[in-house]
C-alpha positions in Angstrom: 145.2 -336.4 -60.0 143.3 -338.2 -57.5 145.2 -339.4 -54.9 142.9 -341.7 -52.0 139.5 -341.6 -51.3 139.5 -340.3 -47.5 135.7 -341.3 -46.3 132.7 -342.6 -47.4 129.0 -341.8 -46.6 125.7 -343.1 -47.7 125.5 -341.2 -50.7 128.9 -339.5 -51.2 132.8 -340.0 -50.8 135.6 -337.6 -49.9 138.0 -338.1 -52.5 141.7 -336.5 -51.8 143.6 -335.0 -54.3 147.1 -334.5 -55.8 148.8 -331.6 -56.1 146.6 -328.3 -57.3 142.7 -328.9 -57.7 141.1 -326.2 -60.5 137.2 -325.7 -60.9 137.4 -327.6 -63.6 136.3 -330.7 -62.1 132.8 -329.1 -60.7 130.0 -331.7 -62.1 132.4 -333.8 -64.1 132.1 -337.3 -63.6 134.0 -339.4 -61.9 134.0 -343.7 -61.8 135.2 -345.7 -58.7 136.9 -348.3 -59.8 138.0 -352.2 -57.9 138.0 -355.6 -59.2 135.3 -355.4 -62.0 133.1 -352.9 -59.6 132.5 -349.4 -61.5 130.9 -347.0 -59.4 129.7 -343.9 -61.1 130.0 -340.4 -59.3 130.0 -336.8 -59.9 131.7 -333.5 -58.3 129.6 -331.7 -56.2 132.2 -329.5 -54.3 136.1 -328.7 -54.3 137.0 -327.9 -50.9 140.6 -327.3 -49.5 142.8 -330.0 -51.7 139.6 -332.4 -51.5 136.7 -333.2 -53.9 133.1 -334.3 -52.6 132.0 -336.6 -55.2 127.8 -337.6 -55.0 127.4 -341.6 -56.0 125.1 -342.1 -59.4 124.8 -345.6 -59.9 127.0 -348.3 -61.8 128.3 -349.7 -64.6 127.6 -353.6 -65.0 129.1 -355.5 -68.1 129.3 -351.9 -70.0 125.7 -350.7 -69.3 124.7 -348.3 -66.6 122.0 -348.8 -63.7 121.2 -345.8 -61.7 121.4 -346.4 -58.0 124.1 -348.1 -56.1 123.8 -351.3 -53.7 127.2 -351.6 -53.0 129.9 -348.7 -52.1 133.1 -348.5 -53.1 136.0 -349.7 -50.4 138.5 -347.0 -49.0 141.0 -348.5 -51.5 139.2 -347.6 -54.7 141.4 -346.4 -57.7 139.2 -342.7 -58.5 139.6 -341.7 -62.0 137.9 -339.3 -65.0 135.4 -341.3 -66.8 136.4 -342.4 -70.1 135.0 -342.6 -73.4 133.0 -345.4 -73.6 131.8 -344.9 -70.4 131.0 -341.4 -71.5 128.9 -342.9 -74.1 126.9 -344.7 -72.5 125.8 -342.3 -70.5 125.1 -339.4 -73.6 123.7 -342.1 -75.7 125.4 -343.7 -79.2 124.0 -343.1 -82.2 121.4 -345.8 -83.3 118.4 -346.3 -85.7 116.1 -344.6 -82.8 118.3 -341.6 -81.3 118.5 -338.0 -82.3 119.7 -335.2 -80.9 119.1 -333.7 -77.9 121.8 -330.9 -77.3 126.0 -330.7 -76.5 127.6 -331.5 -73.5 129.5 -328.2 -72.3 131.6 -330.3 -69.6 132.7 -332.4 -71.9 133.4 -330.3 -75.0 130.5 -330.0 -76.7 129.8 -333.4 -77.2 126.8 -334.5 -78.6 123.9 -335.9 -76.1 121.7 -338.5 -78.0 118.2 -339.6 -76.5 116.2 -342.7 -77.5 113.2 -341.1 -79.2 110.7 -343.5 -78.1 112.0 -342.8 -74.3 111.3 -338.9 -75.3 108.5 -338.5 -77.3 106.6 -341.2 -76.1 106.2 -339.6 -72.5 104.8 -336.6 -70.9 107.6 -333.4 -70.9 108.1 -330.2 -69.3 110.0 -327.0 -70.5 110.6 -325.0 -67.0 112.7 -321.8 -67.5 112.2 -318.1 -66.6 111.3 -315.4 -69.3 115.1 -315.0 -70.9 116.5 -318.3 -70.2 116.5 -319.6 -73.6 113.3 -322.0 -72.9 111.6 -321.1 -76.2 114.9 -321.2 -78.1 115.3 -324.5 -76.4 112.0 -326.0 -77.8 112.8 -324.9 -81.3 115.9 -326.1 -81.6 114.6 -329.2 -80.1 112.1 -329.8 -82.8 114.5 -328.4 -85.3 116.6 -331.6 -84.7 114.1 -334.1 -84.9 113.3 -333.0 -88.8 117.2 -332.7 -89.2 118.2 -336.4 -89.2 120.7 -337.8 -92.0 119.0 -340.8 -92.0 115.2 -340.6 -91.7 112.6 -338.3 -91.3 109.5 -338.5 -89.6 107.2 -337.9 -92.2 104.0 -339.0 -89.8 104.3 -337.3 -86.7 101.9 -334.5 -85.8 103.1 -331.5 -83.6 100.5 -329.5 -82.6 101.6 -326.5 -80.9 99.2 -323.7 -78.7 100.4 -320.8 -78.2 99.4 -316.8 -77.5 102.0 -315.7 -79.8 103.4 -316.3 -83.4 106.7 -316.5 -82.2 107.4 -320.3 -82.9 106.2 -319.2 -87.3 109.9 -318.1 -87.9 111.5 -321.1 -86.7 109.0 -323.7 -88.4 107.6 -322.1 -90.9 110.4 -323.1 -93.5 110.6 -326.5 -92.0 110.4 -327.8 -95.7 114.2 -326.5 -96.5 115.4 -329.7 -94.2 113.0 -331.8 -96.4 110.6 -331.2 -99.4 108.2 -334.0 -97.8 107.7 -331.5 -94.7 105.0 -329.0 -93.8 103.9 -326.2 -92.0 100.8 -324.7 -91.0 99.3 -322.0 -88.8 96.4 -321.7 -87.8 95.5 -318.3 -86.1 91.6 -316.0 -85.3 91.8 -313.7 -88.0 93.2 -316.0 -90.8 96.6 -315.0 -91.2 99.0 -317.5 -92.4 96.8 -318.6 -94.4 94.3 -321.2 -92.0 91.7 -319.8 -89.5 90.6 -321.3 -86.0 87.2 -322.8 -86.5 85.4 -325.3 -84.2 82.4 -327.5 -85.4 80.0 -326.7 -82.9 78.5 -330.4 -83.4 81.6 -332.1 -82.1 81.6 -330.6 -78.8 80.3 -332.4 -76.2 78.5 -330.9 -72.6 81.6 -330.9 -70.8 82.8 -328.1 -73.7 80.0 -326.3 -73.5 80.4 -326.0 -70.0 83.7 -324.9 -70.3 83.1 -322.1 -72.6 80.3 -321.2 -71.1 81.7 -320.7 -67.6 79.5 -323.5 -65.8 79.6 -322.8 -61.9 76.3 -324.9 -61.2 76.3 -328.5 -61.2 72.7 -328.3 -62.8 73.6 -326.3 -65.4 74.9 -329.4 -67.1 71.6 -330.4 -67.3 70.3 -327.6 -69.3 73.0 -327.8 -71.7 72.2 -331.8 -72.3 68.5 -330.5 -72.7 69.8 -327.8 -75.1 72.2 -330.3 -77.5 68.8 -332.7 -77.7 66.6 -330.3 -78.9 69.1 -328.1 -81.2 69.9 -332.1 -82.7 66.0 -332.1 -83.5 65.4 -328.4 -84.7 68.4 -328.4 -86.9 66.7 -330.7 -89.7 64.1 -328.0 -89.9 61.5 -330.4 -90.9 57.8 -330.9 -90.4 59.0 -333.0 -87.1 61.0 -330.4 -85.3 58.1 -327.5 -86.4 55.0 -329.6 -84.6 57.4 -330.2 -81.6 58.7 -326.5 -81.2 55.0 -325.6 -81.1 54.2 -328.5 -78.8 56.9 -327.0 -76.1 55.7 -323.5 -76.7 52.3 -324.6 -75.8 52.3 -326.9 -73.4 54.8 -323.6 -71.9 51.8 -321.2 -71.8 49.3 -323.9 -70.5 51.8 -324.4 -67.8 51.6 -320.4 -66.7 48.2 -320.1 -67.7 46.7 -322.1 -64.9 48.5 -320.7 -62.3 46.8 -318.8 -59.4 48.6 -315.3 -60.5 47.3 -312.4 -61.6 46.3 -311.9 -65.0 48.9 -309.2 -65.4 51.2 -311.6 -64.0 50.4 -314.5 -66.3 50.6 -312.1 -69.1 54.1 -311.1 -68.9 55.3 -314.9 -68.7 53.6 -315.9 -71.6 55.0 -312.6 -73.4 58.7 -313.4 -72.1 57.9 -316.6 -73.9 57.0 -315.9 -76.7 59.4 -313.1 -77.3 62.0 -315.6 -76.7 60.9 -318.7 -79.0 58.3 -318.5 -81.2 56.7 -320.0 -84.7 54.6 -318.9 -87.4 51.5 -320.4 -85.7 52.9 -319.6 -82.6 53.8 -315.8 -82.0 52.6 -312.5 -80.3 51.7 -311.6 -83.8 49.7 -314.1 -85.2 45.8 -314.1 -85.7 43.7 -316.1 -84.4 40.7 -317.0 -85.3 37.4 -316.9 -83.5 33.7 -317.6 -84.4 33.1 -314.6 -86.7 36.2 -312.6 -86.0 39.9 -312.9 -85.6 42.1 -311.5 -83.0 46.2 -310.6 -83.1 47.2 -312.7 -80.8 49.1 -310.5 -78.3 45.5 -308.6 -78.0 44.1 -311.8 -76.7 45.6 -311.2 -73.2 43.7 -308.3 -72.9 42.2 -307.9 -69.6 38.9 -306.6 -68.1 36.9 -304.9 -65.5 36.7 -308.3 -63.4 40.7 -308.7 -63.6 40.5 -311.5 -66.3 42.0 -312.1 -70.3 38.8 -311.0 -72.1 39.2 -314.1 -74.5 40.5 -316.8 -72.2 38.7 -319.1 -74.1 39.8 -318.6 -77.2 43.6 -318.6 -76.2 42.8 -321.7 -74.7 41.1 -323.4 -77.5 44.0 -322.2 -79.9 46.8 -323.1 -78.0 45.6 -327.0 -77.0 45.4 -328.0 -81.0 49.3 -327.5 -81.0 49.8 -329.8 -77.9 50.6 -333.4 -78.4 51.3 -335.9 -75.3 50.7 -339.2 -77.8 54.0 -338.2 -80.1 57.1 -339.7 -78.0 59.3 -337.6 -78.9 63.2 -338.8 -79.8 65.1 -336.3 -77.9 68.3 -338.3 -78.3 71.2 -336.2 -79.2 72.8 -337.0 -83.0 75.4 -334.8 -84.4 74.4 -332.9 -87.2 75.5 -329.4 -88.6 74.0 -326.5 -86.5 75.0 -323.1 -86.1 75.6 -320.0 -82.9 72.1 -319.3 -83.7 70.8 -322.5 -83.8 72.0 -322.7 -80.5 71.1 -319.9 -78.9 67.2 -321.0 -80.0 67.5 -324.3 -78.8 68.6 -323.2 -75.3 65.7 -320.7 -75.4 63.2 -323.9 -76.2 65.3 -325.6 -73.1 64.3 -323.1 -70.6 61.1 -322.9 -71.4 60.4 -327.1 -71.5 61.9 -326.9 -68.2 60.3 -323.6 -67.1 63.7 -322.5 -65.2 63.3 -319.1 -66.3 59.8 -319.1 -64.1 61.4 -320.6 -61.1 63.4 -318.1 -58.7 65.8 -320.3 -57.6 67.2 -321.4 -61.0 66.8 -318.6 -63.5 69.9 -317.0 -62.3 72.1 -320.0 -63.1 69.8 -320.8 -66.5 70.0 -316.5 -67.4 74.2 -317.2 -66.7 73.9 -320.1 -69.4 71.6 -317.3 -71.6 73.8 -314.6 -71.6 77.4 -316.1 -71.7 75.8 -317.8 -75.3 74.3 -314.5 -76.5 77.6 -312.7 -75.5 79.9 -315.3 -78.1 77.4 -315.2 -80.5 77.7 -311.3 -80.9 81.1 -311.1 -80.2 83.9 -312.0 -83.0 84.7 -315.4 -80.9 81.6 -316.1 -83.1 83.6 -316.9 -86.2 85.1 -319.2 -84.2 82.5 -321.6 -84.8 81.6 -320.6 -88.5 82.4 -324.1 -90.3 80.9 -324.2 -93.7 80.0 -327.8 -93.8 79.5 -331.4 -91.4 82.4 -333.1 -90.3 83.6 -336.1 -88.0 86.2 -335.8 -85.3 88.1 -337.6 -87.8 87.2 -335.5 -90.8 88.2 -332.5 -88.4 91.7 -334.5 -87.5 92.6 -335.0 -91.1 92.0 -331.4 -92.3 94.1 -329.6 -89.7 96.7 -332.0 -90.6 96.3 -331.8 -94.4 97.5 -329.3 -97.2 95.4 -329.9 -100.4 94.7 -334.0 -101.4 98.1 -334.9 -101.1 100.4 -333.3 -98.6 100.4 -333.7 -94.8 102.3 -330.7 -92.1 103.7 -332.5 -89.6 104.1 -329.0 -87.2 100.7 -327.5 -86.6 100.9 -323.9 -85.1 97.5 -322.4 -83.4 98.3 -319.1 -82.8 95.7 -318.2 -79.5 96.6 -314.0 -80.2 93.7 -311.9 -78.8 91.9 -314.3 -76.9 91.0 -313.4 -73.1 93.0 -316.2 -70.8 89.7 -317.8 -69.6 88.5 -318.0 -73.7 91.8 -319.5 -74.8 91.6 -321.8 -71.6 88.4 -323.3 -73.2 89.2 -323.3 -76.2 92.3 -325.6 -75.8 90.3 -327.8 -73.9 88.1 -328.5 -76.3 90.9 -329.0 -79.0 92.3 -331.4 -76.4 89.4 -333.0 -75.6 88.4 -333.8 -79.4 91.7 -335.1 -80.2 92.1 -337.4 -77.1 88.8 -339.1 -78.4 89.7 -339.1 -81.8 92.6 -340.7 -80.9 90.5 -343.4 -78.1 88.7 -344.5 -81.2 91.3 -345.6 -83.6 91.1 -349.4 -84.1 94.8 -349.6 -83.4 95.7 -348.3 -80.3 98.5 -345.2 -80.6 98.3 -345.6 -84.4 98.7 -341.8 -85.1 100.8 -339.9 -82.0 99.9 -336.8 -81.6 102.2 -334.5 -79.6 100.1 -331.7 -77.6 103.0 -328.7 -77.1 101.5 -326.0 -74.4 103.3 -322.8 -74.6 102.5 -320.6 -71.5 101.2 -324.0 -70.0 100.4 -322.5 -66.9 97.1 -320.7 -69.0 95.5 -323.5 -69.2 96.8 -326.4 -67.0 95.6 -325.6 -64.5 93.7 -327.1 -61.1 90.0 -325.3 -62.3 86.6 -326.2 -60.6 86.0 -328.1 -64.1 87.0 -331.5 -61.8 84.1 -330.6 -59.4 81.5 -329.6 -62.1 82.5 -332.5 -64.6 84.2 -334.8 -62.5 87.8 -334.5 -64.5 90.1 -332.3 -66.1 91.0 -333.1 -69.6 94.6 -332.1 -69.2 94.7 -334.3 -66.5 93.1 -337.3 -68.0 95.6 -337.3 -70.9 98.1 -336.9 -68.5 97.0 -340.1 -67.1 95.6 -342.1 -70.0 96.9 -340.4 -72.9 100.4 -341.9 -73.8 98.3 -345.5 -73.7 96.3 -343.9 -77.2 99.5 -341.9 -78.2 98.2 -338.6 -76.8 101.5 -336.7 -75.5 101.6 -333.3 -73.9 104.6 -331.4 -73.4 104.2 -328.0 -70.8 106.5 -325.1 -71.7 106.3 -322.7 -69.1 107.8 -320.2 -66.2 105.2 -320.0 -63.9 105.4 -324.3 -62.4 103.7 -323.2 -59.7 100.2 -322.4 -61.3 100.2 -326.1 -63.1 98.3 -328.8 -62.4 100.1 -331.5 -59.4 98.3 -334.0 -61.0 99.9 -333.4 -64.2 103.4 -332.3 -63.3 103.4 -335.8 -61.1 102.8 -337.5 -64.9 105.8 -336.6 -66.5 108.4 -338.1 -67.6 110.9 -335.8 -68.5 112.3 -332.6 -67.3 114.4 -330.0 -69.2 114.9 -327.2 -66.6 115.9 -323.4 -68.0 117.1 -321.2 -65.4 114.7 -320.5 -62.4 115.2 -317.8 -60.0 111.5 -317.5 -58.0 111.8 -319.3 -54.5 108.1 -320.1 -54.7 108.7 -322.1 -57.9 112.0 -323.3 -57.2 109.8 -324.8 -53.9 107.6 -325.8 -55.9 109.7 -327.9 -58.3 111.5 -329.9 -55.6 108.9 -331.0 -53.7 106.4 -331.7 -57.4 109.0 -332.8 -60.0 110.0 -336.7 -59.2 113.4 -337.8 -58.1 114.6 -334.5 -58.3 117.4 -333.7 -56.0 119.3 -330.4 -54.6 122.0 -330.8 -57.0 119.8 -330.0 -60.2 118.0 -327.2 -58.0 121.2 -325.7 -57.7 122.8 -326.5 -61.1 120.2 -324.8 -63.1 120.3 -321.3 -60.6 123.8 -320.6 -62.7 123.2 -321.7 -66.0 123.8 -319.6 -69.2 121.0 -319.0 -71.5 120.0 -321.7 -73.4 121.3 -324.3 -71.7 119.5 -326.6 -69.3 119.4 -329.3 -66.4 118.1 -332.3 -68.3 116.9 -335.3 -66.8 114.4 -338.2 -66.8 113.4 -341.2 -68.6 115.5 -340.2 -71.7 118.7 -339.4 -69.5 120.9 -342.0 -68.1 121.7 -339.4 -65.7 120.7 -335.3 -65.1 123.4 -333.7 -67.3 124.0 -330.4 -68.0 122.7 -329.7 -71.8 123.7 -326.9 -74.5 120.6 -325.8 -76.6 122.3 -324.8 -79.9 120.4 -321.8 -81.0 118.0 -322.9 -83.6 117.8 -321.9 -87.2 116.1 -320.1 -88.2 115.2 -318.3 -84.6 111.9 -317.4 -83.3 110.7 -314.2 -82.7 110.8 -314.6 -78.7 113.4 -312.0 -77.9 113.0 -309.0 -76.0 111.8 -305.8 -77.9 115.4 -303.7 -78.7 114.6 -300.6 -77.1 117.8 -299.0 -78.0 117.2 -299.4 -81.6 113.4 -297.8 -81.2 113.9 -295.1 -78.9 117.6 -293.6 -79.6 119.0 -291.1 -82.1 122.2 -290.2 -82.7 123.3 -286.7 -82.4 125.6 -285.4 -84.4 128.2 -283.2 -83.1 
């Protein structure tokens, strides 16, 4: 077949052949062969009777190295690659490999990948909208719960996504084994497990991603807010005298203030319409030397432009303040509600007196209103829990089905969420689970795999790494696989992702991609990627894929077998809904 190798380059040989060449041989492999030198090489073009074959690496004493020192001599023998060679390059079966796909150039065989060399590192899922990427990922999954000979009963999948469309292909997950699970969580309960977020085990850097920080010292009010809501929420004697202490020592602040009485009035009203006690309200009377007064009637003002009882307001309001009390503002996690909330940022803007000061009541009203606006909205449920938790409380109970069964494939369903709500939301999932998973005694004793369908929603480069300093996505992408935190991006859209965290990955299984921008994109962010996979993945079939990386010896061509069952990510049949046969 291969009759002399005609010239060598740097990175490629011109190999002659004999008789008549077929396209048979595009991307088969090909080993150089003299003395006990094995060079590794693969097709790249058939042109006119010769072959130009691209140089891969070599095989030493049976195992294969990547990259070549030496080149193979003009005298070469050129032949196929054979078996064992073959296997060593889509992996044996051992103790730790599982399926990954089939090899189409070689007739379906079977392409094993060392799990630790997989699911210990970060992973992308590029593909456009039809190429078989989600079909791909499900039967990916599907194969690690379909081993002969074990199962792994303790890992934790835990899968965002917009859609339901990964429940069909999981939810039965139990027919490969009894010891498996499933569970979905979703916003309005269905499947049998609603979203819900303890509010306590946020930290600021949630809060000010759900509440849309844009203001470096709106941080600030939010730390103020999560100390006093810490102290209010035991709703004892303690947090009663010190709400009344910050009310009042708010109204002695705008009481001695050279504006008009009319001015002052309508400052210590917005006040007290926004936080307010029994002792302490516009309704409240209080009492004088012979008489009481309501409160709000107080403020009252004469002929000579003054509050007709400034004495008395004085007198009632200094008994409620007290500067000897040190109060422990220090934030401790305790179970508090939307509402909670909402009054203790009320109390925080008042202590501060931001909502008196031009320049910051537009960024502290911003904080004001985003809260109000989820807390009358049905995002609200959101953050409904029923009881306290820990983080690791929280960990356990996603993961757990009654007192003695564990789902290994957790599916939050993000359906009817804005973009910019579901961003946040992730984040904070992300964020909790990376610290749970920081705090374990043993480092990476629980893996937890993070898969983000429609990655390109939420991993993204946002102003969060101005505001906060970092980017959650991105700091698991740097730290996580060190705690066993792994994410794996499924997406079409690589160009709206993170370049921090595309540069962290490991591993690459690329769908068909058309787009020039992300086709760009991917060669100059994706490591050690070279022209040859660019233009092996423009002319693949559906379902199969350009695989390469840590887990690959080499990029190879892989067949996705279509999973089973399938999830519902095909297009909508139009024929079937719109067209009626006509008799005739």
């Amino acid at each position: 077949m291969f009759k002399e190798i005609t010239a060598i380059s740097k990175n490629f040989a011109w190999v002659k052949m004999e008789g008549t060449t077929t396209d048979d041989l595009l991307n088969m492999n090909v080993v150089f062969e003299e003395n006990e030198k094995k060079i590794l090489g693969e097709v790249d073009e058939i042109d006119n009777g010769q072959i130009k074959v691209s140089f891969l690496g070599e095989f030493i004493n049976g195992k294969f190295q990547g990259g070549i020192i030496r080149k193979p001599s003009l005298t070469a023998k050129v032949r196929i690659i054979n078996q064992d060679e073959l296997g060593e390059l889509v992996g044996n079966n051992n103790k730790k490999s599982m399926t990954l796909g089939l090899s189409p150039l070689y007739g379906d065989c079977p392409i094993k990948i060392d799990i630790d060399d997989m699911w210990s590192n970060h992973n992308a899922f590029f593909g456009n909208t039809g190429s078989g990427k989600t079909y791909g990922v499900s039967r990916f999954i599907q194969n690690l719960f379909n081993m002969s000979d074990k199962i792994p009963f303790n890992s934790n999948i835990f899968i965002f996504n917009n859609t339901d469309e990964y429940d069909n292909a999981f939810r039965n997950i139990g027919n490969y084994n009894i010891n498996f699970n499933y569970k979905m969580y979703s916003i309005s309960g269905e499947g049998g497990n609603k979203i819900q977020l303890p509010l306590w085990l946020l930290s600021v850097d949630d809060y000010a991603n759900l509440l849309d920080v844009t203001a470096y010292s709106q941080l600030a009010i939010i730390e103020k807010m999560l100390s006093l809501v810490s102290v209010f929420a035991r709703n004892d004697d303690n947090s009663k005298k010190y709400k009344n202490h910050l009310i009042a020592s708010a109204i002695v602040s705008v009481l001695y203030t050279n504006q008009t009485a009319g001015r002052i009035r309508d400052q210590i009203f917005s006040i007290l319409e926004n936080c307010n006690t029994d002792e302490l309200n516009l309704n409240v009377d209080v009492p004088g030397i012979g008489y009481t007064r309501q409160f709000r009637k107080c403020f009252e003002i004469d002929s000579k432009g003054e509050f007709s009882e400034r004495i008395l307001i004085a007198e009632y309001i200094q008994q409620f303040i007290d500067n000897t009390t040190k109060w422990n503002e220090d934030y401790i996690p305790i179970y508090f509600t939307l509402d909670d909330l909402e009054v203790a940022l009320n109390f925080a803007l008042i202590s501060e007196g931001l909502l008196l000061n031009e320049k910051t009541s537009s960024e502290a009203m911003a904080l004001k209103v985003k809260l109000h606006t989820i807390n009358n909205s049905s995002y609200k449920n959101l953050f409904s829990c029923d009881k306290f938790c820990t983080s690791s409380d929280f960990i356990t109970n996603i993961i757990m089905i009654g007192s003695n069964k564990r789902a290994q494939i957790i599916n939050f369903v993000l359906e009817d969420i804005d973009d910019r709500f579901a961003k946040a939301i992730v984040k904070v999932y992300c964020r909790i689970i990376f610290k749970f998973s920081k705090s374990l005694r043993d480092r990476g004793a629980m893996p937890i795999h993070l898969m983000l369908e429609e990655a390109h929603r939420y991993v993204q480069k946002d102003y969060d790494v101005e505001i906060l300093g970092y980017n959650i996505f991105e700091r698991i992408a740097k730290e996580g696989r060190k705690f066993g935190v792994i994410m794996d991006l499924i997406t079409q859209r690589p160009t709206e992702l993170s370049e921090t965290v595309i540069s962290q990955c490991t591993n690459f299984l690329i769908f068909k991609i058309t787009h020039p921008s992300d086709l760009d994109y991917i060669k100059k962010m994706v490591p050690n990627i070279s022209n040859d996979v660019i233009e092996k993945q423009k002319t693949l079939q559906a379902g199969t894929c350009v695989a390469f990386g840590k887990m690959m010896k080499i990029p190879m061509i892989v067949k996705m077998q279509l999973p089973n069952p399938e999830p519902h990510s095909s297009n909508a049949s139009i024929y079937d809904k719109w067209m009626v046969e006509i008799n005739k």
